[in-house]
N, C-alpha and C positions, 0 to 999 in steps of 0.2 A: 301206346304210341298214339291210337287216337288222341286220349287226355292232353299230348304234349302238343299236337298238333291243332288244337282247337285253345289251348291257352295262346299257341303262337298267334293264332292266325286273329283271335281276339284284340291282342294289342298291336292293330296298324293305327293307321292315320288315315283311313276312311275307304281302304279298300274292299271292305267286307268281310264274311267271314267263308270259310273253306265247306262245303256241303258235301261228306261224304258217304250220305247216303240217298243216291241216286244212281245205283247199280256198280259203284265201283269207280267212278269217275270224277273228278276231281272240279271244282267248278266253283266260281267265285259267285255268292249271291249277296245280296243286299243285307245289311245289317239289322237291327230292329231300332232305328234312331229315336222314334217313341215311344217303344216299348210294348210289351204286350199286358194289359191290363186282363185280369181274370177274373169272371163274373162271381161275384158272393157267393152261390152257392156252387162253383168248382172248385173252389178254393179248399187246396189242402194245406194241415198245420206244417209248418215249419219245422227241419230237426233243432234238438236242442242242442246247443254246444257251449263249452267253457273254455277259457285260456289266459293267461296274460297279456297285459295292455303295452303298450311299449313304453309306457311309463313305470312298469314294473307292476301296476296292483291287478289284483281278479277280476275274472270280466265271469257272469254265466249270464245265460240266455233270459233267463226269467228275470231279471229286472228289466226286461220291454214287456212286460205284461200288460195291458190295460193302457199303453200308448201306439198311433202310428210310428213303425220303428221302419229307418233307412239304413243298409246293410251296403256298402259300396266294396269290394273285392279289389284291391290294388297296390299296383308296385311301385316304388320306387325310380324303377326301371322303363314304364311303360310311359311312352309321349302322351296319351290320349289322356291318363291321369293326371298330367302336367297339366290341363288343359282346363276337366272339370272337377277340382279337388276345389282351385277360388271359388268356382261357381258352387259346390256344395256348400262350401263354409258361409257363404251371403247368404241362402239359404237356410242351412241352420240359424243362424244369427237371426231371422225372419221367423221363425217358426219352431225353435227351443220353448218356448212358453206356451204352446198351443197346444201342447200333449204328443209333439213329435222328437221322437229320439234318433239321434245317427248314429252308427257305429262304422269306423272303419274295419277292413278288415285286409291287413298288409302279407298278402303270400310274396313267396318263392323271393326272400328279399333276406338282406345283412339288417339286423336292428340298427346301427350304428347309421346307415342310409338312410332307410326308416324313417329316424326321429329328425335327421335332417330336413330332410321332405317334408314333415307334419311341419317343423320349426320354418323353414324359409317360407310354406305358404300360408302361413299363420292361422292353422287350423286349431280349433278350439274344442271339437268335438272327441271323443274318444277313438283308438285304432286298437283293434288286436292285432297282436302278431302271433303269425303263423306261418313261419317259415317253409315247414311242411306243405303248407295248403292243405291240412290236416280237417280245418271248418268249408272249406270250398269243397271239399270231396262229400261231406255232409250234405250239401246243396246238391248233387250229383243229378237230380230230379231234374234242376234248372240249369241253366250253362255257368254257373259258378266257377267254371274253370277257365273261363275262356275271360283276359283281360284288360282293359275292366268291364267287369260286370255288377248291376248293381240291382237288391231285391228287399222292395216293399213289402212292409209286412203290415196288414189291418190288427183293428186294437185285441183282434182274437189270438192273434199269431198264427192267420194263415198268410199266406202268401198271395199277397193281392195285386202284385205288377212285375216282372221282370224283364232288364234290359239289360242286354249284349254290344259291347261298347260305350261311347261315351257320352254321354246323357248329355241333353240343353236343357239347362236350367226352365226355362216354361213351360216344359213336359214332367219334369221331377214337380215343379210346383203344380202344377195340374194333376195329378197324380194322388198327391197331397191333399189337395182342395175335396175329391173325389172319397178318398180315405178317410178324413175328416170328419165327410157329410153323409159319410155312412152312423145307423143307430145300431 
């Protein structure tokens, strides 16, 4: 019930998200609109996961090895993805040649909706689907459940940033730039 209630409360439109745990009581706090950056050496690896793409072919985790990888968690379903799915894809389109990879990653969603959504905002980069939320529960460490959420991975495959909510493009780029200019 929590899980379902922190995916809900993930996809508003900038209300925040639900914090329940502060004795039991229910209480709206602040999102993380920049994310929380994790110092190199807290950083833990990443789980690994496979699935299909909703283009039909295999996705496993370990072809982001050895690149900054963006892992974004989203629905079809959700405004907030409506919002920064353009702003990833400018992004990508910016920084595909630099050793950074994206992955989507489409929970609790119809494929047929899906590939619409990738197709009308003209995303380029690849999505899993995971209907289940099968790789989000994987994430279970980070708020991967809560949508959208989206999680930097450094060229180690730990996890070097995580945000709850809907990222502004000069924060993912900064992020980026930080991940980058890591040796």
């Amino acid at each position: 019930m929590l899980a379902a209630l922190g995916a809900l409360a993930g996809c508003t439109t900038g209300a925040g998200a639900v914090d329940v745990a502060n004795g039991g009581e229910f209480r709206f706090v602040a999102g993380t609109p920049a994310g929380k950056v994790i110092p190199a050496g807290e950083r833990a690896a990443a789980p690994a996961f496979s699935g299909t793409l909703l283009d039909g072919g295999d996705f496993d985790s370990s072809s982001l090895a050895g690149d900054v990888a963006v892992l974004n968690f989203w629905g079809s379903w959700c405004a907030p993805c409506r919002v920064e799915t353009p702003q990833f894809q400018e992004v990508y389109a910016d920084v595909q040649d630099d050793g950074v990879q994206f992955l989507g990653l489409n929970v609790k969603d119809v494929q047929q909706l899906a590939t619409a959504f990738v197709e009308s905002k003209g995303v380029t980069f690849p999505s899993l689907f995971d209907p289940k939320g099968e790789v989000a529960l994987a994430f279970r460490d980070y708020p991967a459940t809560a949508i959208p959420s989206t999680i930097v991975l450094d060229r180690e495959g730990r996890v070097a940033a995580v945000y709850t909510g809907e990222v502004q493009q000069d924060d993912l780029r900064a992020v980026l730039d930080l991940a980058l200019g890591e040796d």
